[in-house]
LUMTI-341928 format. One record per residue: z negated, x negated, y negated of N, C-alpha, C in turn; residue in three letters. Coordinates in steps of 0.2 Angstrom, whole numbers, plus 5000, padded with zeros to 4 digits. Layout:
// LUMTI-341928
ZXYZXYZXYala;...
//
This chain:
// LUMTI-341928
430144314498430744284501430844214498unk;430544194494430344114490430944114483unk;431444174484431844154480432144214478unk;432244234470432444324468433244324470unk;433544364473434244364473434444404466unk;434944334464435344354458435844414458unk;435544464453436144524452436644524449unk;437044494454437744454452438444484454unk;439044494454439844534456439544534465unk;439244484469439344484474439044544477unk;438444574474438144644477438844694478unk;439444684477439944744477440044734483unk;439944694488440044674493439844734498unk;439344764495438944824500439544864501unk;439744904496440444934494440944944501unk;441144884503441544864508441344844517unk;440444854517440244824522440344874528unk;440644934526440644974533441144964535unk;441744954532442344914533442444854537unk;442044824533442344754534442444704539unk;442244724545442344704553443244724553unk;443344784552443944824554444444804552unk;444444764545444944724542445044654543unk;444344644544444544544545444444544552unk;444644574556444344534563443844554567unk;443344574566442744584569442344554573unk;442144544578441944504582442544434589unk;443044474587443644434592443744374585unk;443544394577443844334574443244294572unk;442544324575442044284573441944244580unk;442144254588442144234591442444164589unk;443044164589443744134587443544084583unk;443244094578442944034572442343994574unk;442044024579441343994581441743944585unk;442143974591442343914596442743854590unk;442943864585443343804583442643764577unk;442243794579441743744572441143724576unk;441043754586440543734589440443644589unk;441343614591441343534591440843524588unk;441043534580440743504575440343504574unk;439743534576439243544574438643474581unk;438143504577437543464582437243504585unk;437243484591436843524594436143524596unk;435543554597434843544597434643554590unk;435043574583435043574577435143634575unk;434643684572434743744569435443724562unk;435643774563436243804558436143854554unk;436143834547436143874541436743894541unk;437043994541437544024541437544044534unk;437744004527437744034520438444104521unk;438144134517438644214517438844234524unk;438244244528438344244534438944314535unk;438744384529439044444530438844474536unk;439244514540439244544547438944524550unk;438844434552438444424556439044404563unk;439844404559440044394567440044324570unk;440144274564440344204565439544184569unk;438944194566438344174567438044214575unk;438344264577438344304582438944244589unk;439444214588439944194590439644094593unk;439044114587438644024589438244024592unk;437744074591437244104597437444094602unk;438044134605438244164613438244074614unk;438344034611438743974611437943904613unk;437443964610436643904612436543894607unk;436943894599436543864594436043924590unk;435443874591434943934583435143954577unk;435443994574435844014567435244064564unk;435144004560434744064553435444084549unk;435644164547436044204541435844224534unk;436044194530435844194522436544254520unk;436344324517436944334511436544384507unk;437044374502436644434496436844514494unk;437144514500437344594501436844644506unk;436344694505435944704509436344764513unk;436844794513437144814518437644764523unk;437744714520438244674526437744654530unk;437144634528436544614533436244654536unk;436244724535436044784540436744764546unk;437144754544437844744549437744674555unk;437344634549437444554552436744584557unk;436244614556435344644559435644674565unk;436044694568436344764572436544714578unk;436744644576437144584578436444554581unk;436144524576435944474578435144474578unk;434944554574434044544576433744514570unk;433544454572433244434568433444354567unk;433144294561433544244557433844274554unk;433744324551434344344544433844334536unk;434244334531433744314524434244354521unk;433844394514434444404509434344374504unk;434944314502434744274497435344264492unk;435344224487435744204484436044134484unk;436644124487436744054491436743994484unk;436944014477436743974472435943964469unk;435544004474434744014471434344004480unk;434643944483434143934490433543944492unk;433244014495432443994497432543954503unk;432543904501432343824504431843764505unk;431543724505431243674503431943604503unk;431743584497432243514497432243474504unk;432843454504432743404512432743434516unk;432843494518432543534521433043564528unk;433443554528434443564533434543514534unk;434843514543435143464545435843504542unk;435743544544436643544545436643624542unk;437443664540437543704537438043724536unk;438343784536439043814535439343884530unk;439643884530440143944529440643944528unk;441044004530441544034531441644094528unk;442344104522442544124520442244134513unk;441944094509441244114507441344064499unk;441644024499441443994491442044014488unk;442744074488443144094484442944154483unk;442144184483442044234481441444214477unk;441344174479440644164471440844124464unk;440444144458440644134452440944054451unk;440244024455440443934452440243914459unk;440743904461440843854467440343794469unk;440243734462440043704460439543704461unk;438943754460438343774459438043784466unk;438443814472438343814478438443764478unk;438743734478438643654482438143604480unk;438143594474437443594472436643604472unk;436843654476436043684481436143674486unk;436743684492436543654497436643584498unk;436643544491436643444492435743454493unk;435343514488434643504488434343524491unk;434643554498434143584504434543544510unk;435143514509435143464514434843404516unk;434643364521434443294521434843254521unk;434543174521435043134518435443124525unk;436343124525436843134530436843194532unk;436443244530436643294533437243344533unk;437543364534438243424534438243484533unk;438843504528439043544526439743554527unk;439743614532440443644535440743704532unk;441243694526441543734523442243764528unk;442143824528442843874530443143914526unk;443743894522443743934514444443974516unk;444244034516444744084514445544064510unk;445744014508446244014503446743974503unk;446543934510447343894516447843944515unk;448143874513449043894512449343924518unk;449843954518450144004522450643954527unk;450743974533451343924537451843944534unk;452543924534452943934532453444004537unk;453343994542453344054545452944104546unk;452344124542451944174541452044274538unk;452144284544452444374542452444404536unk;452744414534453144484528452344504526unk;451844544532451444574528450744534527unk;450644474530450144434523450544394519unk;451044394518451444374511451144414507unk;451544494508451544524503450744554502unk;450244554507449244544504449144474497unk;449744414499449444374495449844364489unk;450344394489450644404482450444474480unk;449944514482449844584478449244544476unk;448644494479448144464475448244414470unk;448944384469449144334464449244374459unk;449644444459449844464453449244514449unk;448744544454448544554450447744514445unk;447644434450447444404446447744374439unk;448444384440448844364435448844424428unk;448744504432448544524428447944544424unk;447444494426446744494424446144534426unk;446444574433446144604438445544564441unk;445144594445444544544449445044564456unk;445444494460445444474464445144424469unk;444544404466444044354470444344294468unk;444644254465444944204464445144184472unk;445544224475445944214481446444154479unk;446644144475447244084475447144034470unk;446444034468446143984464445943934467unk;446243864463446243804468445543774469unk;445343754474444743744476444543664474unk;444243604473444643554475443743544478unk;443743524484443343514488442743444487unk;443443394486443143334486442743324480unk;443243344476442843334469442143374469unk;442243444468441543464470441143434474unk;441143404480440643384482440443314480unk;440843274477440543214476440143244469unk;440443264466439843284459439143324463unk;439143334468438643364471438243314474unk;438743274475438243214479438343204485unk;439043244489439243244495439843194495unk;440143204502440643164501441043204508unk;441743204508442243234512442243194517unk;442043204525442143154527442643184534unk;442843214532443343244540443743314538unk;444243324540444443394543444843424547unk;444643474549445043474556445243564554unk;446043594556446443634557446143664565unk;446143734562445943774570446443824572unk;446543834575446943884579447143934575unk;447743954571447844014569447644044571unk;447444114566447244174567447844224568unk;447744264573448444304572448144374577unk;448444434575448144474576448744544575unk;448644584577449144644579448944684576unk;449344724569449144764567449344814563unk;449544884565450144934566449944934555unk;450744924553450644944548450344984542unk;450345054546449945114544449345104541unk;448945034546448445024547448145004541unk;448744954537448544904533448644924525unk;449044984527449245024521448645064519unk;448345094525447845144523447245094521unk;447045024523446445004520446444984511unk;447344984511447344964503447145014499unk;447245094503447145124500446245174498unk;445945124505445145144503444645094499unk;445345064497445044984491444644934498unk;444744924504444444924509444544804507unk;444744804505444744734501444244704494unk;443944684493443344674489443944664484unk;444544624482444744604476445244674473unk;445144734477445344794476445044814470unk;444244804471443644854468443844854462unk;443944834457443944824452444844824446unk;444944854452445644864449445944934445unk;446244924440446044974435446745034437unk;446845104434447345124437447945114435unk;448245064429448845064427449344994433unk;448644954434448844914438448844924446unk;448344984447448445014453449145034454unk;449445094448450145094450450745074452unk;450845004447451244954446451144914451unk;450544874453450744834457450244864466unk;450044884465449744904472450344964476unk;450045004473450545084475451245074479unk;451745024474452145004479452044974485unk;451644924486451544884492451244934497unk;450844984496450545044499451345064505unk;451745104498452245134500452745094506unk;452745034503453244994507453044964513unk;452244954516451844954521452045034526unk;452045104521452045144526452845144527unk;453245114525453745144526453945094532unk;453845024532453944974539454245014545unk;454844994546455045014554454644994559unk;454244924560454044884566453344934568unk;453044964571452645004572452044934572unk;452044874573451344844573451944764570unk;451344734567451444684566450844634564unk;451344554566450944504567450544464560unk;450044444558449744434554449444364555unk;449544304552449344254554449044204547unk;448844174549448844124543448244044547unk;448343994544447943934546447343944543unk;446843914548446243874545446143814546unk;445843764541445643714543444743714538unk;444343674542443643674543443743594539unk;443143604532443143534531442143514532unk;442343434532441643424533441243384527unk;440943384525440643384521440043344521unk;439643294519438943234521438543244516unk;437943244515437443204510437443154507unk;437543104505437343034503436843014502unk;436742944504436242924508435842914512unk;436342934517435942934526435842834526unk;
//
């Protein structure tokens, strides 16, 4: 494989891989994401998908022409991304690239650096397998909410705040990312961003009650039972208790771009 995958928090991922279509979207949100990142990209130019997972975003680029090699370190999400997309799949450590330096025009991910330990250290490998002006298109999981945004991703994103306040592993979901900074220490530089089309989705409360309750969220796993009680249990209850039989789930994304230095 040119490079050992680090046995690191991310393997928990497997944990949730049978899931994890069913709660994020699956293929209508990987559609959804590829149509707003297709602009961006170059075309004639393979795409490195880092934490590709499922395989739906890198499945949504294909339909779309472009060549997608998928990198993640989960070897069941990649049985899921294999079922999608066949072959181009790697299972790697996106802090540990089997790459050659110089090596990518271009590169992405989604959803994917508010789960890894040091941010900093991913982007620091993909500045070493990049060319010089090459790109890196970051999609981070941790946009601010519209001010209008429904009752029940509030209450998803104030059950991840408390209990990383209580010292729980919730992925550093609301931990501040600052992009630019890391990238210039990396030796990138921010050179654009563009806002895509809210995500929104219909989804019968029951629905979202019962995934809390199969820990169907990665920032779940590791949650212990005093704080299960206290801060989960409730949210569980008051999910099943919702009168509106379905509801709207929404939140913004915006896609930043990211360059090499030295073109």
């Amino acid at each position: 494989m040119g490079a050992q995958v680090a046995a690191t928090s991310l393997d928990r991922w497997d944990e949730v891989a049978d899931c994890y279509d069913a709660t994020r979207g699956g293929e209508v949100r990987g559609r959804r994401q590829a149509r707003g990142l297709a602009p961006l990209l170059r075309r004639g130019v393979p795409v490195v998908d880092l934490g590709t997972g499922t395989g739906v975003v890198a499945m949504g680029l294909r339909e779309q022409g472009f060549a997608v090699v998928g990198l993640d370190v989960s070897a069941r999400m990649l049985n899921q991304a294999r079922r999608r997309l066949g072959t181009g799949l790697l299972r790697a450590d996106v802090a540990r690239l089997p790459l050659a330096d110089g090596s990518v025009t271009q590169c992405l991910s989604v959803w994917l650096l508010h789960c890894v330990p040091d941010p900093g250290a991913v982007l620091a490998e993909v500045a070493r397998v990049l060319r010089p002006g090459g790109r890196y298109l970051v999609l981070p999981a941790d946009c601010p909410l519209d001010a209008d945004a429904d009752w029940v991703t509030r209450l998803l994103d104030e059950l991840q705040l408390r209990l990383e306040v209580r010292g729980n592993d919730a992925s550093n979901g609301h931990a501040a990312l600052d992009l630019e900074t890391l990238a210039d220490r990396a030796g990138m530089r921010l050179v654009a961003q563009h806002k895509l089309a809210t995500a929104a989705c219909e989804v019968p409360a029951a629905d979202t009650a019962r995934d809390l309750e199969r820990r169907a969220y990665r920032w779940l796993l590791d949650v212990d039972e005093g704080a299960w009680q206290e801060v989960v249990a409730p949210a569980i209850t008051r999910l099943r208790g919702a009168a509106a039989p379905v509801l709207r789930r929404t939140r913004p994304e915006v896609v930043y771009i990211l360059e090499l230095r030295g073109a």
